[in-house]
Each structure stands twice: as C-alpha cells, then as structure tokens.
C-alpha positions in Angstrom: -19.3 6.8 -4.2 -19.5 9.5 -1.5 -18.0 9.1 1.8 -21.7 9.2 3.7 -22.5 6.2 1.1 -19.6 4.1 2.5 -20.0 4.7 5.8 -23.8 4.0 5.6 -22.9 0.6 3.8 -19.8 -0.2 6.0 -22.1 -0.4 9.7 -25.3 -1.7 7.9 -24.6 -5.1 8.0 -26.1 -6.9 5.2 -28.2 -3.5 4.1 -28.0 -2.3 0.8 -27.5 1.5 -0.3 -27.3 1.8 -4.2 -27.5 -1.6 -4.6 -24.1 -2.3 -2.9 -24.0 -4.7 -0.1 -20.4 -3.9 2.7 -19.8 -7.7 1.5 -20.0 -6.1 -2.5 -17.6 -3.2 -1.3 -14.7 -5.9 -0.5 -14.9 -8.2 -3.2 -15.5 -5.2 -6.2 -12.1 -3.5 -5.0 -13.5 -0.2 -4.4 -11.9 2.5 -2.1 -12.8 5.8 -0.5 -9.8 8.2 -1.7 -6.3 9.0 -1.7 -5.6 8.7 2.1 -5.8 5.6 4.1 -8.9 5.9 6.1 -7.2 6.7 9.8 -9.4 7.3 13.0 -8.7 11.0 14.7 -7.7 9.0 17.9 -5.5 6.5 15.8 -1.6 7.4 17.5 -3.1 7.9 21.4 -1.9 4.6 22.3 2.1 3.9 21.7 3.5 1.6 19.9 4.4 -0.9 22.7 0.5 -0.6 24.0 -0.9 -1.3 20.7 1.2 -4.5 20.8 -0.1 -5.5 24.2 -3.8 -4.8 23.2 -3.4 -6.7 19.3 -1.5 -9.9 21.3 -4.7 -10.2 23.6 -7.5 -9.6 20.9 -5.1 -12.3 18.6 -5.1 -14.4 21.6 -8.8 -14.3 21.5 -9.4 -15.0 17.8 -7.2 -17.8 18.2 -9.4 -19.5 21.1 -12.4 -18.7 19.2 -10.8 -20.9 16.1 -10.4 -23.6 18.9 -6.3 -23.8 18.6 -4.7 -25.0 21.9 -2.7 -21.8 23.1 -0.9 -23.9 25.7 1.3 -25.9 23.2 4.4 -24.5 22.4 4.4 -23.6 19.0 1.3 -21.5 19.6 1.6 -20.1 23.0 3.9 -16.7 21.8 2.0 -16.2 18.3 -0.4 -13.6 20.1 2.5 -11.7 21.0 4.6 -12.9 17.3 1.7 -11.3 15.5 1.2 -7.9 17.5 5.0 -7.3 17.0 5.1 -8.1 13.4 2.3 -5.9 12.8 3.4 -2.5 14.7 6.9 -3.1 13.5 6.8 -4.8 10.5 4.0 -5.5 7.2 1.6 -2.2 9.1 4.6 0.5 10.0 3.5 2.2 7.0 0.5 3.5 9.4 3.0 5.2 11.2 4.1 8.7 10.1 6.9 8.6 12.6 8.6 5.7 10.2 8.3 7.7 6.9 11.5 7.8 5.0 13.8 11.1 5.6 15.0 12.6 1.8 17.3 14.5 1.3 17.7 16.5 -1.7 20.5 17.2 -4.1 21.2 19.5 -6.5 20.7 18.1 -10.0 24.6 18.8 -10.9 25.4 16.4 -13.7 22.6 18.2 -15.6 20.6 14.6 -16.1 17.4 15.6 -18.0 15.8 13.0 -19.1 14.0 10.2 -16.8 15.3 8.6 -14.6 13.8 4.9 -14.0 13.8 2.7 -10.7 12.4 -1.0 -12.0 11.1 -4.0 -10.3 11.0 -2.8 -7.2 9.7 -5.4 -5.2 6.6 -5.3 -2.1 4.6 -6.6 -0.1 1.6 -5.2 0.9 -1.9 -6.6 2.8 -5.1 -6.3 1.3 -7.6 -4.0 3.6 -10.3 -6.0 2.6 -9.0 -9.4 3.5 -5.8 -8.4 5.3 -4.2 -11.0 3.2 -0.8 -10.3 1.2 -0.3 -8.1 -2.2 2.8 -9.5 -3.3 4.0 -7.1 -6.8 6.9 -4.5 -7.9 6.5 -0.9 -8.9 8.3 0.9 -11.3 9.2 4.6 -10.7 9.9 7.1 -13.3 10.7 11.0 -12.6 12.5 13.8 -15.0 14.5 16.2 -12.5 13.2 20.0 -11.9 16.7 20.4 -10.7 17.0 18.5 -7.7 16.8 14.8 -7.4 17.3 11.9 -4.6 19.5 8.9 -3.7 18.0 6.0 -5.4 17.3 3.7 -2.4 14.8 6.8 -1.3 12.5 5.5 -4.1 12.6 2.0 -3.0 11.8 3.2 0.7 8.7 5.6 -0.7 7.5 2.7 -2.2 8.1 0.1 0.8 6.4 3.3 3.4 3.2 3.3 1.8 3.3 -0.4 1.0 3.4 -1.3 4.5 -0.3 -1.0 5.4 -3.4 -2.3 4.6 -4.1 -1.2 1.1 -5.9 -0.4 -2.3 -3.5 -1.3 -5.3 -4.7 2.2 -6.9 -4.3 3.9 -3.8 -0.7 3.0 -3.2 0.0 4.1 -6.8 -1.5 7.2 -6.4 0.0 8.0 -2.8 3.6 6.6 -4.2 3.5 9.0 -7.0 1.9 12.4 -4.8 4.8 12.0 -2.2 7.2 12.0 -5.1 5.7 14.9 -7.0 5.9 17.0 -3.4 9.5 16.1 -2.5 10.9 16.7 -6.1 8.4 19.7 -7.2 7.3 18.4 -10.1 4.4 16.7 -12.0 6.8 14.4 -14.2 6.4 11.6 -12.0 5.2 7.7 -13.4 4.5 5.2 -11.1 3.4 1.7 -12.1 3.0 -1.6 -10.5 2.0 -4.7 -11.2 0.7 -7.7 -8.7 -0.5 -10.4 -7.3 -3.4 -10.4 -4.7 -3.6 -13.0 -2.8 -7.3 -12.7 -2.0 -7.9 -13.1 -5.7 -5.5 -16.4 -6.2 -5.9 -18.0 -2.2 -10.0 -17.1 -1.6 -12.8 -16.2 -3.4 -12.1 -16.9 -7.3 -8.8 -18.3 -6.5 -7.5 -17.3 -9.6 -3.8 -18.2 -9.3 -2.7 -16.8 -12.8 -4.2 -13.1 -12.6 -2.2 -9.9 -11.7 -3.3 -6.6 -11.6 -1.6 -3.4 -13.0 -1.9 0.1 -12.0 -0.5 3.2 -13.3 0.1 6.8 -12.7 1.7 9.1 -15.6 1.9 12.9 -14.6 3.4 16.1 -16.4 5.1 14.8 -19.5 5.0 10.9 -19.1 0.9 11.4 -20.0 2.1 11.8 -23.6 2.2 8.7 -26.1 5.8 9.0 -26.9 6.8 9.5 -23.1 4.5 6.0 -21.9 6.1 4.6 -24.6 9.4 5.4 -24.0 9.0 4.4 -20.3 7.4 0.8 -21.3 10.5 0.4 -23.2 12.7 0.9 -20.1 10.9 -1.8 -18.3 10.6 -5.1 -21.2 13.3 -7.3 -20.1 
C-alpha cells in the first residue's frame, strides 16, 4: 500500500480507497514501513511540556467517560499517565533515550552465533494503544567486533517502547543491529501476545504471533535450523 493510500484512508473517516476502510487498516495489522511514522514537529515541545499537555487531554478523556476526577484515587491519574508515557512504555519515541554501545574487539576469536533468548517486552499496539506482551530472540555471528550482552536486551526494550507493529519492531531490532555490528548475520525473532487480539475484538486468549528476521547466513536451512535448536527448551 503506498503511503498517499494510507494517508487518504487514515483522514477519510469511514471512506474507502481500495476497498479498505481506516477501521480495516487497524484490525488487518497492516503498517506503512520500517520507521515509526513521526511528525517533522514531533521533539519541539520537551519532555516535561508534553507531560503537562498529555495530563490535561487525559484529564479530559477521563471527564468525557464520566469518572469523578475529584476522588482521590482518580484525581493524580492525568498526571500518573502523562509521566508514565514520556518516561516510561513510549521513551522509545525518544532518540535521546537510545542505548549507547560500545564495541569490542572480537578477541576470543568466537565465530559462530552468538544467541540472546527469551528476552522479554512489553510493547503497545498503535492501533489500539493496548499492550504487546512477548520475547525476542537475538542471533548475530561477529565480523570482528561484538557488544556486552545487556546491549541486546536494551536494543530490544528501545524500539519496544513505542507504539508498534510486531513486524516493524523485528525489522527495526534487527537493522540497528546489522549497523552497529557491520554485518548482515543478524536473526531476530519474537513471539507474542497482543492484547488487542485476546482483550477486544476476537478476544482470542490462546493466540500469539511470531515474527522473524534471518539476514546473511542465518537465511540458509541449516543456519534457521541450527538457531531453532538454540531456542527449544
């Protein structure tokens, strides 16, 4: 689907292009590309004024549900929610908060891959902005140079922490590794839960979804094999 199409279908509000309704575009899973779709104007406002401006639009979806913002377990959730979404499950939108890796030589002369399992997430669906709750496995043979292991799990949590597109965060987990370690033998694979499958809609509770990504020599049989085997408990 071109990017026109989407944008067409996005603001049309119930009209159809292609036979796609904006509704259909949420529901069937689709997404526009690799990057998260970002406004030019998106980092104008600071953090701490984006958290004033989210507690008082929360504050109004609140009123509009008809919850009582005077009692005291409700009263501070405007401000609870901005803080948690700036800081916490959306920092990901952030490039300021993207990990810092350092490289290091490849000196023990490890060539063969390297595996980082169940690494676990939590992500929000940009469709529903409900949670995607899953782990991703992360694969990469050395070109000489490789990083601390706790730098994978960051990657992963980075581009997990903003609304997303299961295929996109593989793909965007898997691109910022081939950059930092110069090198297309990168596998990324993760499998979960969307909770706007099991909590809305279908409510499917027993469904997950996998994604993968196999570059340089993981796309071979033996090498997907030999990965899959690394992950069976």
């Amino acid at each position: 689907m071109k990017k026109t199409d989407l944008e067409i279908l996005t603001k049309a509000n119930g009209i159809k292009l292609n036979g796609f309704s904006h509704e259909d575009i949420g529901d069937d899973h689709l997404y526009t590309g690799l990057e998260t779709p970002m406004k030019a104007d998106a980092f104008e406002l600071n953090d701490e004024e984006k958290k004033e401006k989210i507690a008082g639009l929360f504050e109004e979806i609140m009123d509009v549900l008809g919850l009582d913002l005077t009692d005291d377990s409700l009263k501070g959730t405007p401000k609870r929610v901005a803080k948690m979404y700036i800081e916490e499950i959306f920092s990901g939108l952030n490039p300021d908060n993207k990990p810092k890796i350092a490289l290091f030589d490849n000196k023990y002369q490890y060539n063969q891959m390297l595996v980082e399992k169940n690494i676990t997430f939590y992500s929000n669906c940009e469709h529903h902005f409900v949670p995607i709750i899953g782990k991703a496995h992360v694969a990469y043979i050395s070109s000489g140079k490789v990083i601390g292991l706790s730098k994978l799990n960051r990657i992963v949590q980075y581009y997990a922490k903003r609304p997303q597109v299961q295929e996109r965060l593989t793909n965007q987990i898997a691109n910022e590794l081939k950059t930092i370690l110069n090198t297309e033998d990168v596998a990324v694979i993760i499998d979960a839960k969307h909770l706007c499958v099991s909590s809305r809609g279908i409510k499917d509770e027993t469904s997950a979804t996998v994604t993968s990504y196999y570059g340089g020599v993981f796309n071979t049989p033996a090498k997907i094999t030999e990965l899959q085997n690394y992950l069976k408990d």
